[in-house]
C-alpha positions as semicolon CSV with decimal commas, in nm:
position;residue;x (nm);y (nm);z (nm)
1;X;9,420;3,696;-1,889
2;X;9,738;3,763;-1,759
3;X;10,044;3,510;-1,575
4;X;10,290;3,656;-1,402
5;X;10,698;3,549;-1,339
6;X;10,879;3,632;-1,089
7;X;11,235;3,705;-1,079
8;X;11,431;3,647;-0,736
9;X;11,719;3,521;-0,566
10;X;11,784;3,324;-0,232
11;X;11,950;3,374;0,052
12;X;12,171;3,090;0,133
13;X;12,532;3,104;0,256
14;X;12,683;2,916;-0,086
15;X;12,725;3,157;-0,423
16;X;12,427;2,941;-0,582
17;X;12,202;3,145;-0,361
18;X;12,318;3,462;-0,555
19;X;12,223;3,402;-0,870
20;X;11,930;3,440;-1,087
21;X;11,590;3,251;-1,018
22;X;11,233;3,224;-1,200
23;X;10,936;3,119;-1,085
24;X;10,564;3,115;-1,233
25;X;10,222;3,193;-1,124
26;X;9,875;3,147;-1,262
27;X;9,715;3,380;-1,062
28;X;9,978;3,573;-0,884
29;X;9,903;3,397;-0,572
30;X;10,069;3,018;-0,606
31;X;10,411;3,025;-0,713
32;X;10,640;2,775;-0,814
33;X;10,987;2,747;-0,940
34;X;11,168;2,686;-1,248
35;X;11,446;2,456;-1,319
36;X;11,426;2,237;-0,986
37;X;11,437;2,551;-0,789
38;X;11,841;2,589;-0,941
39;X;11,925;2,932;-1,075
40;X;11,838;2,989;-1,416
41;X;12,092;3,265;-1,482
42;X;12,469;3,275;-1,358
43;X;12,666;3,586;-1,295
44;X;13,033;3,537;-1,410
45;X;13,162;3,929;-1,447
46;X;13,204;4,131;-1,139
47;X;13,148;3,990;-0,801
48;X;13,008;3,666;-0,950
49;X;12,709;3,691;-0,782
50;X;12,384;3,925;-0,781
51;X;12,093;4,022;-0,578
52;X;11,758;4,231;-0,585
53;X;11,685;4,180;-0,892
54;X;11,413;4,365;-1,145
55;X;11,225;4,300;-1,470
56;X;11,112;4,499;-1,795
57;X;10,938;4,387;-2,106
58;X;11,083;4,696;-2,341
59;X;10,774;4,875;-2,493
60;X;10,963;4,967;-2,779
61;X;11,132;4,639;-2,865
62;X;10,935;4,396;-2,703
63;X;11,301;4,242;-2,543
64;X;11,313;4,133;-2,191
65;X;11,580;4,298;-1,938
66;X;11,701;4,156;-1,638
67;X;11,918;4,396;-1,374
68;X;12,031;4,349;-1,074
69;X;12,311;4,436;-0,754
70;X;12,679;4,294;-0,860
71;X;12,717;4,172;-0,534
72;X;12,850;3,827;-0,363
73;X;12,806;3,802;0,020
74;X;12,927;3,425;-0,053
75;X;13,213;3,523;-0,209
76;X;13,320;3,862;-0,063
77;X;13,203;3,926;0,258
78;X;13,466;3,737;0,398
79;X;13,810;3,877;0,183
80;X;13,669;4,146;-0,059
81;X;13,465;4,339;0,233
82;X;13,628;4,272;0,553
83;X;13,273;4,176;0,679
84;X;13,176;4,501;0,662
85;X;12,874;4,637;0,497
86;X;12,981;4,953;0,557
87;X;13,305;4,840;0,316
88;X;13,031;4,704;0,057
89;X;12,823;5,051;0,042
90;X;13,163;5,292;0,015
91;X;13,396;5,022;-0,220
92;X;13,137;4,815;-0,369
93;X;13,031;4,767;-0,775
94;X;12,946;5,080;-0,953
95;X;12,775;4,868;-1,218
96;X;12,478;4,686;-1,279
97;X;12,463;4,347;-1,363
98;X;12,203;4,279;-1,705
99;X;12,109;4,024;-1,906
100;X;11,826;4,031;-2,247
101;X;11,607;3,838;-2,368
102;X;11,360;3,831;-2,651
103;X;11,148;3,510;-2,589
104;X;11,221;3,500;-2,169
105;X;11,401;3,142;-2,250
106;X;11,728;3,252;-2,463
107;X;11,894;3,512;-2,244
108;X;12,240;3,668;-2,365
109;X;12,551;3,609;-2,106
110;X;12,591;3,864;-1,840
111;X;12,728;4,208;-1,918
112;X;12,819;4,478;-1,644
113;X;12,680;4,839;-1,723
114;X;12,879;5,095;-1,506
115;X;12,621;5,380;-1,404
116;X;12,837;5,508;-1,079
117;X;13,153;5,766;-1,080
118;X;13,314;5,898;-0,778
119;X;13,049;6,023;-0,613
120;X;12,867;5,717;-0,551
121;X;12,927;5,392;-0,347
122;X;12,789;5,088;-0,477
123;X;12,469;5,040;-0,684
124;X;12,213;4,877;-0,531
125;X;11,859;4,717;-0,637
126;X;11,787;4,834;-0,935
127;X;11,407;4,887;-1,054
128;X;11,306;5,040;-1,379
129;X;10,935;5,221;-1,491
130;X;10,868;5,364;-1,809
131;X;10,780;5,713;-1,872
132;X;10,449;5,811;-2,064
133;X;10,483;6,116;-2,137
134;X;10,820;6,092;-2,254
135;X;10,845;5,795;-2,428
136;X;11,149;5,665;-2,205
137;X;11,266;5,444;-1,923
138;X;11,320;5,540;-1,591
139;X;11,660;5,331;-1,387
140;X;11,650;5,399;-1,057
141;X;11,853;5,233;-0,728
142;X;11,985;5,325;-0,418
143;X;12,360;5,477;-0,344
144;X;12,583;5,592;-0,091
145;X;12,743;5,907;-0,182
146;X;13,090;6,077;-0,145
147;X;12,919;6,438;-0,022
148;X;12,844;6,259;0,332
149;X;13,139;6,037;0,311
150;X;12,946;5,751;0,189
151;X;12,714;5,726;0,453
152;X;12,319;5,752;0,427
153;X;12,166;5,654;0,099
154;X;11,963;5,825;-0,121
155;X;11,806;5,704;-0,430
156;X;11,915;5,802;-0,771
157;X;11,832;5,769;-1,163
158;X;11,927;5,706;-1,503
159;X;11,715;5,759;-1,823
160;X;11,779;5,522;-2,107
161;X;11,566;5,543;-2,462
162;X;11,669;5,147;-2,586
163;X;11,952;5,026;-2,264
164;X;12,254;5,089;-2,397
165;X;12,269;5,470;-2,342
166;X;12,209;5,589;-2,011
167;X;12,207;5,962;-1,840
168;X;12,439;6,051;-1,553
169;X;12,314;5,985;-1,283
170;X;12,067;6,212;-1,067
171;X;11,892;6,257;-0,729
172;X;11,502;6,119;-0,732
173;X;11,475;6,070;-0,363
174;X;11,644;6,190;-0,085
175;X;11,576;6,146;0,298
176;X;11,766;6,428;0,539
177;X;11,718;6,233;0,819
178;X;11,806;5,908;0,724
179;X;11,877;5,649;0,431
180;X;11,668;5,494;0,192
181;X;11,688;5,222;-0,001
182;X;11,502;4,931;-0,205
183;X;11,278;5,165;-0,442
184;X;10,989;5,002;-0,634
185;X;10,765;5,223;-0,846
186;X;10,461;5,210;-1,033
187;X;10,218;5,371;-1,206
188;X;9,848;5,399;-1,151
189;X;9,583;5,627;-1,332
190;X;9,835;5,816;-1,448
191;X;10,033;5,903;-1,091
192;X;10,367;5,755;-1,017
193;X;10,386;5,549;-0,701
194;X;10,729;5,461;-0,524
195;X;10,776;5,206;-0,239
196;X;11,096;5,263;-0,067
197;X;11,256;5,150;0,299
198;X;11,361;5,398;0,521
199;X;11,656;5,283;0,692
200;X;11,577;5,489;1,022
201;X;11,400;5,810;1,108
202;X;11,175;5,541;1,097
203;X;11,291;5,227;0,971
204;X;10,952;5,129;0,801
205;X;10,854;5,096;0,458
206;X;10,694;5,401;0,296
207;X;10,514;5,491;0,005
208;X;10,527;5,821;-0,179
209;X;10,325;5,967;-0,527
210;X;10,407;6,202;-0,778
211;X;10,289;6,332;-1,123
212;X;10,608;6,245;-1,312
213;X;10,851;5,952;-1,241
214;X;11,094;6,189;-1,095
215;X;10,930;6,336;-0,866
216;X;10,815;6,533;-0,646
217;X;10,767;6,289;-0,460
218;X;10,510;6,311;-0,094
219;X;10,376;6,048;0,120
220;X;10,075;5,876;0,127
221;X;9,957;5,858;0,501
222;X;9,684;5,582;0,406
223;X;10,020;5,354;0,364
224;X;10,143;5,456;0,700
225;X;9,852;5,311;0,861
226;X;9,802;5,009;0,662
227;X;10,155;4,909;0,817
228;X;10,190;5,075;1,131
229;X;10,119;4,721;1,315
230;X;10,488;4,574;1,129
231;X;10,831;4,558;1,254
232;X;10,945;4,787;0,967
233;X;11,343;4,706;1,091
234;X;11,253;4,408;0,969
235;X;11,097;4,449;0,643
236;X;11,228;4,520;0,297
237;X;11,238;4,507;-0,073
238;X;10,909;4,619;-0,192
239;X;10,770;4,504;-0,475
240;X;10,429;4,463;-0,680
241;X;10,225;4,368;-0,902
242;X;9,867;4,418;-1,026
243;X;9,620;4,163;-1,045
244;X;9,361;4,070;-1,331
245;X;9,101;4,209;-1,140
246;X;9,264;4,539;-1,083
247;X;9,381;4,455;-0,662
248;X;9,745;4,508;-0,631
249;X;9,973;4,285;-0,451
250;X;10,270;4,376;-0,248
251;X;10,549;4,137;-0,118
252;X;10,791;4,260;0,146
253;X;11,080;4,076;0,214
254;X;11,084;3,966;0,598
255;X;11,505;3,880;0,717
256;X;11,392;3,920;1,100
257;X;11,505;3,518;1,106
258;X;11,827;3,357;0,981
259;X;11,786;3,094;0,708
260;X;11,492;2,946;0,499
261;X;11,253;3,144;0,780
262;X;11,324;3,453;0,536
263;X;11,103;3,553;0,232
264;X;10,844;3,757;0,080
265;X;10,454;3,869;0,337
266;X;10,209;3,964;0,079
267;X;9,979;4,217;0,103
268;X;9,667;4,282;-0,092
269;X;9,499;4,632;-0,123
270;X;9,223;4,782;-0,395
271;X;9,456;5,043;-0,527
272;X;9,755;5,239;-0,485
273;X;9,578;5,536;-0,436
274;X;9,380;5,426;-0,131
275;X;9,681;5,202;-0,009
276;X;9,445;4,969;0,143
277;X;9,692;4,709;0,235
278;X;9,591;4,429;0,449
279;X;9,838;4,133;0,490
280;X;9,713;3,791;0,333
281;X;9,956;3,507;0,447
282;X;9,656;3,251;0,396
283;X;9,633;3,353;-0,012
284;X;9,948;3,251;-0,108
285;X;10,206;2,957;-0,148
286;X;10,565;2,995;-0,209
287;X;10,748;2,698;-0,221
288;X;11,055;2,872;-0,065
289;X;11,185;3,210;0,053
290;X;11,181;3,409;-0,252
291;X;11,403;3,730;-0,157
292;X;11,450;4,063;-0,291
293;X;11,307;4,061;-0,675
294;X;11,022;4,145;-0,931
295;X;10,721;4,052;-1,075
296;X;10,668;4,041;-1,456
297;X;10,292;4,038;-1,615
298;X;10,335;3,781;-1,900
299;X;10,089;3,598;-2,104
300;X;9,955;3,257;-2,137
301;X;10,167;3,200;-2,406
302;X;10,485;3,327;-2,262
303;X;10,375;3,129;-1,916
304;X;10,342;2,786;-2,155
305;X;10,736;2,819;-2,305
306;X;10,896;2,902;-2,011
307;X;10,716;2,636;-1,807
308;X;10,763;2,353;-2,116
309;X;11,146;2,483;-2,175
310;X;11,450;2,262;-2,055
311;X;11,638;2,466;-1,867
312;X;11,880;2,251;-1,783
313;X;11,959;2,157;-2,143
314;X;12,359;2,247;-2,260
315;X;12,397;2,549;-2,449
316;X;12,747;2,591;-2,654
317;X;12,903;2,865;-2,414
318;X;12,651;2,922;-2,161
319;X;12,585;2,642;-1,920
C-alpha cells in the first residue's frame, strides 16, 4: 500500500508563502499539512524564495531531491523586476533551487544549481522522470530564450546520472505558435506522457506521448476532450500521481481568483493512455490552496516519520 506527500507552496503576498511546504495523504484524496501548515523548508540563496516545486526518490541512491523556481514575487516583484513578468522571464535566476534528503525529515540547506547560459531567461518549474532504458534522470523546465529575444517559452532538458552533473541544456518541447510552460511527465506501460500549458494558440492544458522521455512528442486528442469544457487561461501546473488501484489523479492549479480562492481541481481518469479525465471536486479535501507542486508515492513507513517528526524542533544551523 502506498501514501503519498505532496510538495507545494502558497500563494500569499508575504515571502512565507514562497517557501517549501509538505503535506500527507492516506489515500491521495484527503490531504493535510505538515508543521501547522508553516513551510518546512526555507530558501536563503538566490531570490530567497521558490515556487513550483517537484519531487524524486533517486532509484539509484534511494535520496530524496527537492527542486524548484528561485523566484520571490514577495520580495522582487516590486524592486528586482519592475513589476514586470516580462523582466522576470528575460533577467530572472538561471538556477535551480535543491535541497536532499535521505529519510524525507533531515534535508541539507539550500544550494543553487545553475543549468541556464545566455541563451536562456529564467528557469522555471522544474520536474524530473527517470529514464528506463538508459538508466538516467530526465530535468526538464520551461525557458525563455535569447533566439526570439526572450519571448515565447519552450521547454528544455538536462540529463543527470547521480545530481551533481548535469548536460547542457536542450530543446524537448517546442510550440511555434505560442509558449509553453509547466511540464509534468510520466510514464505509463512503457510510453512517456507530458502535461504541459500552452500559453496561447490555445491557452489550455495539453497532453502529449512519446516512446522516449525526449520525445517526439504528439498529442493525445482523448485529453483535448476530457477538458474542452475548462477555462484553460485559467488553469495551470499539471501534476499527477497514480493511485493504488492503478486510476491516475491530476491536479491543475486554478489562479482565475485572487487569494485563498486559488489551488489545485483534481481530476480522476483510468489511464493515461485513454485520458479519461473527469473532474472530482467532491473526492477530495485540501485544507488550503496548495499551488504549483508534486506528488511523491511514499510508504507507510515513510508516511509514519514524517507525520510523528517535530518539525519545528531547532536544528544547530538550520532553523
Amino acid at each position: 500500500m502506498q501514501n503519498y506527500l505532496f510538495v507545494h507552496f502558497r500563494e500569499t503576498t508575504s515571502p512565507e508563502g514562497e517557501q517549501v511546504y509538505f503535506a500527507l495523504s492516506r489515500d491521495g484524496f484527503n490531504w493535510h499539512s505538515l508543521n501547522d501548515a508553516k513551510p518546512i523548508l526555507w530558501a536563503y540563496q538566490g531570490d530567497h524564495g521558490v515556487r513550483d516545486m517537484t519531487v524524486i526518490r533517486d532509484r539509484n541512491t534511494g535520496k530524496f531531491h527537492i527542486f524548484a523556481t528561485d523566484l520571490s514575487l514577495s520580495y522582487g516583484m516590486r524592486t528586482k523586476y519592475k513589476h514586470s513578468w516580462a523582466n522576470i522571464s528575460r533577467f530572472g535566476s538561471k538556477a535551480l533551487a535543491h535541497w536532499e534528503s535521505e529519510n524525507l525529515t533531515d534535508w541539507t540547506e539550500e544550494e543553487l544549481i545553475t543549468l541556464g547560459d545566455e541563451r536562456l531567461g529564467c528557469l522555471w518549474a522544474p520536474d524530473v522522470i527517470y529514464d528506463r532504458k538508459r538508466g538516467d534522470y530526465v530535468l526538464h523546465w520551461s525557458s525563455s530564450r535569447a533566439s526570439n529575444d526572450f519571448g515565447c517559452k519552450g521547454i528544455y532538458y538536462s540529463r543527470t546520472a547521480d545530481f551533481r552533473h548535469f548536460s547542457e541544456p536542450a530543446l524537448l518541447f517546442d510550440k511555434p505558435d505560442g509558449s509553453v510552460i509547466d511540464s509534468a511527465m510520466y510514464e505509463e506501460d512503457g510510453k512517456y506522457y507530458l502535461f504541459v500549458k500552452s500559453e496561447n494558440n490555445p491557452k489550455n492544458i495539453a497532453l502529449l506521448r512519446a516512446d522516449e522521455p525526449t520525445g517526439k512528442f504528439e498529442y493525445v486528442p482523448a485529453f483535448d476532450e476530457a477538458v474542452r469544457d475548462i477555462d484553460g487561461g485559467f488553469y495551470e501546473a499539471p501534476t499527477a500521481v497514480k493511485l493504488d488501484d492503478g486510476r491516475w489523479c491530476l491536479f491543475l492549479d486554478y489562479y482565475g481568483v485572487p487569494g485563498a480562492g486559488q489551488g489545485y481541481v483534481p481530476y480522476v481518469a483510468s489511464s493515461l493512455a485513454k485520458a479519461d479525465f473527469r473532474r472530482s471536486d467532491s473526492a477530495f479535501h485540501f485544507p488550503y490552496g496548495f499551488k504549483h507542486g508534486t506528488i511523491l508515492t511514499i510508504t507507510p513507513e515513510e508516511y509514519e516519520r514524517m507525520e510523528s517528526y517535530d518539525w519545528g524542533q531547532w536544528k544547530e544551523g538550520r532553523w
